[in-house]
Backbone as CSV, one residue per row, in Angstrom:
resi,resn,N_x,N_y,N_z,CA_x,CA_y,CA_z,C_x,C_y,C_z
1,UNK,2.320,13.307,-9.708,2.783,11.933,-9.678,3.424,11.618,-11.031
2,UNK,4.665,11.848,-10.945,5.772,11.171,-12.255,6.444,10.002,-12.301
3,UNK,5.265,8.857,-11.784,5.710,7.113,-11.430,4.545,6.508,-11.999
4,UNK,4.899,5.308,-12.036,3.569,4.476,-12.300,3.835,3.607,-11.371
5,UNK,2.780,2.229,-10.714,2.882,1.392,-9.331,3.306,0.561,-10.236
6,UNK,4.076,-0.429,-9.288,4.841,-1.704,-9.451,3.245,-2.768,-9.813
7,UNK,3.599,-3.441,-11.318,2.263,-4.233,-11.620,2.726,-5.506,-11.868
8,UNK,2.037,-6.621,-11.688,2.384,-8.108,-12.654,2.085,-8.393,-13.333
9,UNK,1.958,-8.443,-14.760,1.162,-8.548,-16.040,0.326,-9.873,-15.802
10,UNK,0.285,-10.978,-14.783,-0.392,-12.118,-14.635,-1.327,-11.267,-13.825
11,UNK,-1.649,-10.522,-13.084,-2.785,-10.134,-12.212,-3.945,-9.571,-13.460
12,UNK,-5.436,-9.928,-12.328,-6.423,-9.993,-13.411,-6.289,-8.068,-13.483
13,UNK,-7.608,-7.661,-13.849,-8.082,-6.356,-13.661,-8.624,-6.129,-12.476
14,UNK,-9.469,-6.984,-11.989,-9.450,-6.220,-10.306,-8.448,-6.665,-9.561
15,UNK,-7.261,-7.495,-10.070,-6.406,-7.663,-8.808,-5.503,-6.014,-8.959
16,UNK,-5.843,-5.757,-10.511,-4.625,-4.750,-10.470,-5.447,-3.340,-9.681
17,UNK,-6.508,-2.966,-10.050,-7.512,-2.168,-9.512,-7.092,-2.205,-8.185
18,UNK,-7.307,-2.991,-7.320,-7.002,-3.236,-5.952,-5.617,-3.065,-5.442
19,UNK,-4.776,-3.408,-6.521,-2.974,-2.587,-5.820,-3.215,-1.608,-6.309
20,UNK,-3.287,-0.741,-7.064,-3.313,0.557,-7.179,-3.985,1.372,-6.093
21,UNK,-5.069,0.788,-5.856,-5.722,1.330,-4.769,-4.761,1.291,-3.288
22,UNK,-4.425,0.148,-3.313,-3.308,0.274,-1.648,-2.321,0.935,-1.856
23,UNK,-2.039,1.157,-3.042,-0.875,2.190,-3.160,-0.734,3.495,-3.626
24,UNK,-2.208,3.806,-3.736,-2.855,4.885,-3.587,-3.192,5.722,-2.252
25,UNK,-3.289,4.293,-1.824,-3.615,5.016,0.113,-2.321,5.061,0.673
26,UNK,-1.703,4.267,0.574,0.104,4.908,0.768,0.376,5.793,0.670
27,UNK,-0.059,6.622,-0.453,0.367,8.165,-0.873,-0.380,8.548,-0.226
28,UNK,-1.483,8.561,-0.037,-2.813,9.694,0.652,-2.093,9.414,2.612
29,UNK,-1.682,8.348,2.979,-1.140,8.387,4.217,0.108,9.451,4.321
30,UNK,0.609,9.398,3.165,1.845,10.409,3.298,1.583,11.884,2.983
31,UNK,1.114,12.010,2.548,0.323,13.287,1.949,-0.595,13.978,3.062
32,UNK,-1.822,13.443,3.254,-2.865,14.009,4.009,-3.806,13.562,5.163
33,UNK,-3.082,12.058,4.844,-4.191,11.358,6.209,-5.120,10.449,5.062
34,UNK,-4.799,9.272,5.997,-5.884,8.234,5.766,-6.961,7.140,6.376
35,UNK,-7.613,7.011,6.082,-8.275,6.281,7.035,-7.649,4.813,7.631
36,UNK,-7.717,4.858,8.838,-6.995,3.392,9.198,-8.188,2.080,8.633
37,UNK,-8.985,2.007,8.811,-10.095,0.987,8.661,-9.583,0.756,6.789
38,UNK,-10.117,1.470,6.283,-9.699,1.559,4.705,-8.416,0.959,3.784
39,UNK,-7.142,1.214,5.142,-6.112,1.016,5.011,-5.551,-0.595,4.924
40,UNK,-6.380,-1.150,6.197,-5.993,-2.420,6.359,-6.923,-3.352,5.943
41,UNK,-8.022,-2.702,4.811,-9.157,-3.299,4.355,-8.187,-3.857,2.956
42,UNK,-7.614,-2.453,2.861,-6.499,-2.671,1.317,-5.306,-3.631,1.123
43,UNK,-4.522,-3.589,2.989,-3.315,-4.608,2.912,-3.604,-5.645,2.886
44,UNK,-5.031,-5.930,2.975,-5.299,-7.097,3.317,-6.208,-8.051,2.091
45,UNK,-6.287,-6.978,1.205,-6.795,-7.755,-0.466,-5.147,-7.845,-0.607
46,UNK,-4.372,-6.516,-0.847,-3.228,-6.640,-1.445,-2.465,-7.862,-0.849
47,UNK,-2.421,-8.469,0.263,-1.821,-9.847,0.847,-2.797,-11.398,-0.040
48,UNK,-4.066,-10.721,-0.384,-4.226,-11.660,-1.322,-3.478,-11.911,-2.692
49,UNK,-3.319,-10.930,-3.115,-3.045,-10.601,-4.468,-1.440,-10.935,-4.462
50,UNK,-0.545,-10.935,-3.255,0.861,-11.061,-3.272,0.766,-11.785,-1.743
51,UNK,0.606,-12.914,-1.615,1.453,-13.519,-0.693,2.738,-13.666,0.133
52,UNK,3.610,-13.822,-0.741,4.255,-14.038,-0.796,5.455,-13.001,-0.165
53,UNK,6.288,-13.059,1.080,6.775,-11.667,1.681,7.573,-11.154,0.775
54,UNK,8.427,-12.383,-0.092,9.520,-11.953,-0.686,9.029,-11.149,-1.923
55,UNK,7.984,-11.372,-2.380,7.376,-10.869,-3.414,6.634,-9.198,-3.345
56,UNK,6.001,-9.245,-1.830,5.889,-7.842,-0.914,7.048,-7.069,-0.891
57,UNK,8.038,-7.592,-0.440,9.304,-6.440,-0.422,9.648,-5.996,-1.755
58,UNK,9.918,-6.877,-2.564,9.969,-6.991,-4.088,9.093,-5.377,-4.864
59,UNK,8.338,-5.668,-4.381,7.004,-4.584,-5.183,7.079,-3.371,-4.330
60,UNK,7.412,-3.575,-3.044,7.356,-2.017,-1.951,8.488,-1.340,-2.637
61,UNK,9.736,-2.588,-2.455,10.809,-1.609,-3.219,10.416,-0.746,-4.384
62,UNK,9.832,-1.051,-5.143,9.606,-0.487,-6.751,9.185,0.638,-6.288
63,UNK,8.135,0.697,-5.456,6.882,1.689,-5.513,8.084,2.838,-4.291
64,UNK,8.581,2.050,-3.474,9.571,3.342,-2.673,10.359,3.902,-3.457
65,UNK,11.153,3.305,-4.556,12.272,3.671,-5.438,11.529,4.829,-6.429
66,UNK,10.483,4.692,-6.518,9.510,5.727,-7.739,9.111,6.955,-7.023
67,UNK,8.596,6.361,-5.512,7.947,7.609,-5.072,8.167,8.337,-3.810
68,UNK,8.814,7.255,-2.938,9.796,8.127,-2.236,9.067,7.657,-0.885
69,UNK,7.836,6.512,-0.936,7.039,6.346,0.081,7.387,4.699,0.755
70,UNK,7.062,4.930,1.499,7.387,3.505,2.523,6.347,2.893,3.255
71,UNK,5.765,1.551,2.342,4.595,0.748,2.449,4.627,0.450,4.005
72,UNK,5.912,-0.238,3.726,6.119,-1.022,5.340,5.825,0.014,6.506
73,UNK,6.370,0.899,6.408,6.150,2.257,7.816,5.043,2.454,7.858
74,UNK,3.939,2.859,6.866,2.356,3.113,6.643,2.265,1.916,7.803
75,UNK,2.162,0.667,7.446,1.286,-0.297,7.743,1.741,-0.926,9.259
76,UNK,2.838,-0.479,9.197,3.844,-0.346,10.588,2.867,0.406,11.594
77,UNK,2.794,1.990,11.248,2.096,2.667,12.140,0.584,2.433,12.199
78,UNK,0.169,1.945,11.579,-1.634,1.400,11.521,-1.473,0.387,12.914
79,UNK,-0.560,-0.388,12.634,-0.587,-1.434,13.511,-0.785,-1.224,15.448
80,UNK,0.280,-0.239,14.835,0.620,0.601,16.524,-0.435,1.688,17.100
81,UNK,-1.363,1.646,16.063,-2.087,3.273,16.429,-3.585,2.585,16.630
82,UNK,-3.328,1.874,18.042,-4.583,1.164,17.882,-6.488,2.340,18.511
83,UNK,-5.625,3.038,18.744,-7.316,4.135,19.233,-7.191,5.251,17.947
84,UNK,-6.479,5.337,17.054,-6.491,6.119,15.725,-7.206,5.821,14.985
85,UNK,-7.925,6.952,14.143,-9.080,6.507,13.192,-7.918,6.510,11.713
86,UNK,-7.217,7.682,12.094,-6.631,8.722,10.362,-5.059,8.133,10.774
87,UNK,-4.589,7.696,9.828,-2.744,7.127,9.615,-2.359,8.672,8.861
88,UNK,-1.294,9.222,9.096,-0.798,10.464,8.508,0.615,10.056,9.018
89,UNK,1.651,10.303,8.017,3.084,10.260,8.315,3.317,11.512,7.629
């Protein structure tokens, strides 16, 4: 990993703890498989932490432009894979 995640210098320490972590499981979805439960445990602090959609696309971009991964598709296919335990793209 030769990126660092998209951060807001206003987020506390566990808000930042907690995006790193969803965008940690982003990679582990692209990589090797992840747990769906885990997954939408994460989009769903990270929707705390960023409300805001325009502000979501804002930050996916960063983190796609660095690493080549696509938040939206992850969370896309969680959605659709409703008898799936493991998200793997």
């Amino acid at each position: 990993m030769n990126y660092s995640y998209p951060i807001d210098p206003s987020w506390s320490t566990n808000e930042i703890i907690d995006v790193v972590n969803y965008y940690s499981l982003i990679e582990k979805a692209y990589e090797k498989g992840v747990s769906k439960q885990d997954l939408i445990v994460a989009y769903n602090r990270y929707k705390e932490i960023v409300p805001s959609k325009s502000e979501e696309k804002q930050l996916d971009k960063q983190f796609e432009k660095q690493s080549s991964y696509v938040p939206f598709r992850v969370i896309k296919k969680a959605r659709e894979l409703a008898n799936h335990d493991i998200i793997k793209l």
